[in-house]
N, C-alpha and C positions, 0 to 999 in steps of 0.2 A: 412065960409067954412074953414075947417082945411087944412094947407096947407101939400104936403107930406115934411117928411123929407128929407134932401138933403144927398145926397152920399158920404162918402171919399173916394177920392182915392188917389194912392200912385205909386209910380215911380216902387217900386218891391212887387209883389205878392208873401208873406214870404210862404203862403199854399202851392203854387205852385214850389217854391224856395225848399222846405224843400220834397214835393215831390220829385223832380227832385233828391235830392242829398241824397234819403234814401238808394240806392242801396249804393253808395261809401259810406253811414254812415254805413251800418251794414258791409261794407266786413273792412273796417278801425276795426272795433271797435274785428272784428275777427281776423286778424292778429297782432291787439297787447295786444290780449290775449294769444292765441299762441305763444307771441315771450315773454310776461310776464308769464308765466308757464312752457313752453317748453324750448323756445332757450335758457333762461337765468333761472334755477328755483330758488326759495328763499332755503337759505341755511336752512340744519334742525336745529329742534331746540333740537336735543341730539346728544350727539358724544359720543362711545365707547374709553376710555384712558385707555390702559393695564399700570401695572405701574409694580410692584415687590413685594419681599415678606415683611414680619409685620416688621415695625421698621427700614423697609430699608429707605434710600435718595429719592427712585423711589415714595416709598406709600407718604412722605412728600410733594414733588414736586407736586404729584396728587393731594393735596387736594388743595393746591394750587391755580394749575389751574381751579379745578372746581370751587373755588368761585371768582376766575378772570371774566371766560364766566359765568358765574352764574349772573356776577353784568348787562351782557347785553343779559338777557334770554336764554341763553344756556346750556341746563343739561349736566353736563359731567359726564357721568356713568365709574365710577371707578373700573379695572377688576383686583384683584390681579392674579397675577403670580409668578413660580420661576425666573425669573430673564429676562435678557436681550435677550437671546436665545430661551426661552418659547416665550416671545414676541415677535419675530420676525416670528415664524410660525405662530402666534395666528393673524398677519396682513396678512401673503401667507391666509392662511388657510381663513380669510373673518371674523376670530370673532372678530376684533378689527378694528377701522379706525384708532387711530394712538398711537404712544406709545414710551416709552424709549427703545434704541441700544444700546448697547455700540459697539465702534468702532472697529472693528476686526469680530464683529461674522456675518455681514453680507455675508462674503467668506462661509460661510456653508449655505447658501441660496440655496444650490442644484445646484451649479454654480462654473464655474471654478474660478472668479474672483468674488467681491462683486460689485463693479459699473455695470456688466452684468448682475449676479445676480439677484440686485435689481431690475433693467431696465422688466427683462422677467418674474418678478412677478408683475411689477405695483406698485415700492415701490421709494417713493424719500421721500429727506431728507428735514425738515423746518430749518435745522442749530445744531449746537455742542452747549451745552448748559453748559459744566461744566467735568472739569476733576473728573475720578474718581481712584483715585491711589489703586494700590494693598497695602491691608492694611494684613499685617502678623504677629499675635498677639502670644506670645510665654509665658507659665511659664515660668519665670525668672530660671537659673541657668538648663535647662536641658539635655546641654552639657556637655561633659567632656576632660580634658586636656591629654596630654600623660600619667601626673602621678594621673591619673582618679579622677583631682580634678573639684568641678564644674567651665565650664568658658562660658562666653556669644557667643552666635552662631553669628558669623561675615559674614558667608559664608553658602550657602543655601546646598552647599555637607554637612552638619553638621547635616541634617535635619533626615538624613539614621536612619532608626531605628525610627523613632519618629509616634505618633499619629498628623497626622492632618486631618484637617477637611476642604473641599475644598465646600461642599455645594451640593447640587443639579446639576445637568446635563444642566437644562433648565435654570441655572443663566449665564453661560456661563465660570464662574471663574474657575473651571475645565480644559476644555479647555487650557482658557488663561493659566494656572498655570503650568500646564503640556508643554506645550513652552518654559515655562522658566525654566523649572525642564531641558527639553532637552538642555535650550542653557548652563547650567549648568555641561551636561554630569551625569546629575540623574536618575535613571528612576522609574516613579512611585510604582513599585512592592516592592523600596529598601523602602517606604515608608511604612504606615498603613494610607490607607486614609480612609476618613465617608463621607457621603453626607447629612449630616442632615443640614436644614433651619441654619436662622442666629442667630434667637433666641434659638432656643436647643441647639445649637454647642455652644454659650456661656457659657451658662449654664453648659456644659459640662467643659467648659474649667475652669470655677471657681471652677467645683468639683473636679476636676484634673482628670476626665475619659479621656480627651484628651490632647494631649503636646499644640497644638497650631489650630488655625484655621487663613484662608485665605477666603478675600471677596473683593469685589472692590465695593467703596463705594464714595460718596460727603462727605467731614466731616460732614454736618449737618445731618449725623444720627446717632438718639441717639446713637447707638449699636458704633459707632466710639467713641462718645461722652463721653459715660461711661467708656469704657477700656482703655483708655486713660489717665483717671484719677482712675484706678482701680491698688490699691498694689499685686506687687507680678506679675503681668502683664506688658509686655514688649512687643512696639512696633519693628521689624524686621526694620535696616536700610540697606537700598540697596545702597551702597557704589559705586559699580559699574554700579548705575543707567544708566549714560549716555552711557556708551558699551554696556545695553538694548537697548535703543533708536536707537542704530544702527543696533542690529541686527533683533530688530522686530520692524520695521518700526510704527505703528498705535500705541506705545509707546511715552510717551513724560517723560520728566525729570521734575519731581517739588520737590521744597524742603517745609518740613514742619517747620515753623521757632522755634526756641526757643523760648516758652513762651506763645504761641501765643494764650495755652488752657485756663491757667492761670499764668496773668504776677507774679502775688501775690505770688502766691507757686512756680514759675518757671515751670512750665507743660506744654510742653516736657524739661528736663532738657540741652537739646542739638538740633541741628538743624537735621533733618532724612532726610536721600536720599529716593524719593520712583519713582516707575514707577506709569504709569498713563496711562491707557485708556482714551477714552472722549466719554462720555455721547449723546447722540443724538436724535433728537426728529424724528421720522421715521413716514410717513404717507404712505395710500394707493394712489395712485394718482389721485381715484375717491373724495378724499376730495372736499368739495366744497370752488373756491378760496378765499370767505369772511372768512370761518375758517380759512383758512390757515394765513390771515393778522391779526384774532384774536388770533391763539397760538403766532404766532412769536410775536406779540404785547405786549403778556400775558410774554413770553420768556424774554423780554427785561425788562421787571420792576421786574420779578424773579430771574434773573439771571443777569443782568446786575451792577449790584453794585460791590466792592470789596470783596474780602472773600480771603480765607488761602491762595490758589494759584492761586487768578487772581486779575488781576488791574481793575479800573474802566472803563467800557464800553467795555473790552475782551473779554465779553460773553452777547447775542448768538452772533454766527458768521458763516459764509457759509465755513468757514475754517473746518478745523481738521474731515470733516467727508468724508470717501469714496464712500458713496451713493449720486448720482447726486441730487444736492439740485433743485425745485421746483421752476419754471419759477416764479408763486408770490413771494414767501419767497427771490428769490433773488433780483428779484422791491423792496420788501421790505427793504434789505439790503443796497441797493444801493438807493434808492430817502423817504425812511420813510415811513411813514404811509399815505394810500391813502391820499389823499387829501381832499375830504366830512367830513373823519373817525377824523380827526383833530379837527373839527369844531361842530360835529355831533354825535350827538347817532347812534349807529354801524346799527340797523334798518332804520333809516332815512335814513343814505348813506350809506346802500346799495338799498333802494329804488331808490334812486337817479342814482344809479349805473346801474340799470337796466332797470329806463327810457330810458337810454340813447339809449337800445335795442330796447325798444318800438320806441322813435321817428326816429333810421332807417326804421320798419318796415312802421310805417305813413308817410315818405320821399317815399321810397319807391311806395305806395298806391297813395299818396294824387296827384304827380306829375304826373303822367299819366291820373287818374281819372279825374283831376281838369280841362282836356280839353273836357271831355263828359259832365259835369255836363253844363256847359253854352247851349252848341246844344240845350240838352235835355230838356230845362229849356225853350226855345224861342219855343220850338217844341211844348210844352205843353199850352203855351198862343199863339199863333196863331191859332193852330187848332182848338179854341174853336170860331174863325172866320169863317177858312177855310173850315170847314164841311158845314156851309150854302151854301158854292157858289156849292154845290152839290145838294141845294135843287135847287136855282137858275135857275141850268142848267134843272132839271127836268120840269121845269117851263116853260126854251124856248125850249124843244122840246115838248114840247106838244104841247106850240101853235104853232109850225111850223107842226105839224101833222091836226091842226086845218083850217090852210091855206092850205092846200093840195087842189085843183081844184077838182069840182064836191060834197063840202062837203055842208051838209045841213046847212042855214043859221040859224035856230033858233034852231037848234041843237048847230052853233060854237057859236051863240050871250051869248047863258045860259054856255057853257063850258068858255070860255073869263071872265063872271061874276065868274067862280069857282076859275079860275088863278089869276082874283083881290084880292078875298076872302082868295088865299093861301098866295100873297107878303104881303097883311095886318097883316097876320098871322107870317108868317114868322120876319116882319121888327118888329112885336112888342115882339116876343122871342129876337130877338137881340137887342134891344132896354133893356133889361134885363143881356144883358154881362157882366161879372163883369171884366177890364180888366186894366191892370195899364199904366199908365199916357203915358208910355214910349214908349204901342205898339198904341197908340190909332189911329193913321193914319190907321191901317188898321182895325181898326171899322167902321169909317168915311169911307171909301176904300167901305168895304161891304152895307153900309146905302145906298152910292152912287149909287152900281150896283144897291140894290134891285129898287132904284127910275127910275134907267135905264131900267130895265125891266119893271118895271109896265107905264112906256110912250110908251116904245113896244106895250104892250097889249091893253093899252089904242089907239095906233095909229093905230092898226090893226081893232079896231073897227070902227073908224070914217073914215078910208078910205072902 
């Protein structure tokens, strides 16, 4: 005779377990979806950079930056513009997330002030990345003396009568120039200005259709680069730079050193005073804050070296700019680079960064939850007991309906045989329980009743 198999059993019912705690799996698994998509989203993987016009310092930087976030999946789509001013409506305006300032032009932001300004467009600052001096290129000799011979223009009143060429409106050097024409006591009309880009205005200047052009530039563009070392062209020294610096504040003083183009030939043959704007990397403030620790990141291996007019590690910096610089970018400045971003591919930690979101949300869920799941869990293995003692009770009200006075005896003798017939039935479904180790007192509990009621039935017939 084949014996049956024998039964395992186990202290916890995992069916029963993983029942009980589907409701808190699926709402867990929904709120740190939500708090992974919603509360925290993953940064995009393209960002709009306005930068400036051909051959300017702005388009150079741009490319830059793009194959910086490029090295960790981020397209930075490159928007040329006229200038610092064009970009700064081009971020009001929504077509740009983030882009080159120069310092000064955020006051025409349609505001009285530029830190208000910025503030009531939704514009802050990632840090000042690099001076950019007014560069004022002049044919040599096209002054003249009392005894109208030619002599070098020392003094910007000297300029009366001359063609220059300021640039476009939306570079912002305009502007700037025309401040300094007034702190001069010049006024533009004494002039012949042009607003042609940086590239034709030179061009012009080498064929002599123009005396001289103005542009505010990083040395590293070419267009500085060339005319600098171009005969016959003569950089403007601003002698009285530092009386700039005081009368238009968002000015700073740098000097261009001698030599510094070319020690060999001596280029520049002397040191140049010049003014200087400063550069600035200007976002929307809807950037998302993982970008924001990848430009300033990118900022700091670009810009952070030495060059003509800064020392090592002067730039970026949360300095020299007027738009309120960017709750990240100045964590940035002040403790480094996140902490993950150190160790980690820039997607990893920010993965990492945004678990952190999720595991409030599962803190959250799991701590409140984690007191129903047990109830719900014991409620679900007893009651696969507890429902029998409902057969049970059916059982002894019947036969106490059975024992009722005046009831027919071989009517109750065959109904008594039906209530054996039901506990037999009954005791061998439960006898089929599947239940774990842990509640088994109350199987035993229910075997016991059922054997208590069938001595009932049983007793009720022999007396």
């Amino acid at each position: 005779m084949k014996r049956p198999a024998l039964r395992t059993f186990s202290l916890v019912s995992l069916r029963d377990l993983l029942a009980a705690s589907a409701p808190t799996i699926v709402l867990v698994a929904i709120a740190c979806a939500v708090a992974y998509v919603v509360v925290d989203p993953a940064p995009p993987r393209r960002v709009v950079l306005a930068t400036g016009q051909d051959n300017s310092a702005y388009e150079e930087f741009g490319r830059k930056y793009a194959a910086s976030l490029a090295r960790d999946g981020i397209k930075v789509e490159l928007q040329p513009s006229l200038g610092s001013q064009d970009n700064l409506q081009r971020l009001i305006d929504g077509k740009a997330d983030i882009a080159f300032v120069q310092s000064g032009s955020a006051a025409d932001a349609k505001s009285a002030d530029a830190q208000s300004g910025a503030g009531q467009h939704g514009l802050v600052s990632l840090g000042s990345l690099f001076t950019e001096p007014v560069w004022l290129f002049l044919r040599e000799s096209k002054a003249r003396d009392a005894k109208g011979h030619q002599a070098e223009i020392r003094n910007l009143t000297q300029l009366k009568g001359l063609r220059i060429n300021l640039g476009p409106e939306g570079t912002g050097v305009p502007k700037l120039f025309r401040q300094v024409l007034d702190a001069n006591g010049v006024e533009p009309a004494q002039l012949t200005i042009s607003a042609l880009g940086n590239t034709q205005a030179t061009m012009a200047l080498l064929d002599g259709r123009i005396d001289g052009l103005v542009f505010s530039s990083a040395p590293e563009a070419p267009l500085v680069q060339m005319l600098l070392q171009t005969p016959g062209i003569r950089l403007f020294d601003f002698r009285q730079a530092e009386a700039y610096t005081r009368r238009l504040p968002f000015l700073t003083h740098v000097v261009l050193p001698r030599g510094i183009v070319d020690l060999g030939r001596d280029i520049p043959s002397q040191d140049f005073d010049l003014i200087a704007p400063t550069a600035t990397l200007v976002a929307r403030e809807q950037l998302h804050p993982a970008l924001v620790d990848l430009f300033v990141n990118a900022a700091a291996k670009i810009h952070g070296g030495t060059g003509w007019f800064q020392q090592q590690g002067q730039f970026p910096s949360p300095r020299y700019t007027e738009i309120p610089v960017s709750k990240e970018a100045a964590k940035y400045y002040r403790d480094g680079p996140p902490f993950l971003q150190r160790y980690m591919s820039f997607w990893l930690a920010n993965l990492f960064d945004r678990l952190w979101v999720v595991a409030v949300a599962l803190a959250a869920l799991i701590i409140p939850l984690s007191k129903v799941v047990p109830p719900l869990y014991v409620w679900r293995i007893r009651s696969r007991v507890y429902r029998w003692y409902g057969q049970l009770r059916a059982v002894e009200q019947a036969l106490e309906k059975e024992l009722e006075p005046g009831a027919d005896p071989a009517r109750t003798q065959e109904a008594r045989a039906g209530l054996l017939r039901r506990l037999d039935e009954i005791e061998q479904r439960v006898n089929h329980i599947s239940i774990p180790l842990s509640y088994a007192d109350a199987l035993y509990g229910l075997r016991s009743h059922i054997n208590f009621v069938r001595q009932r039935v049983q007793g009720s017939a022999a007396g």
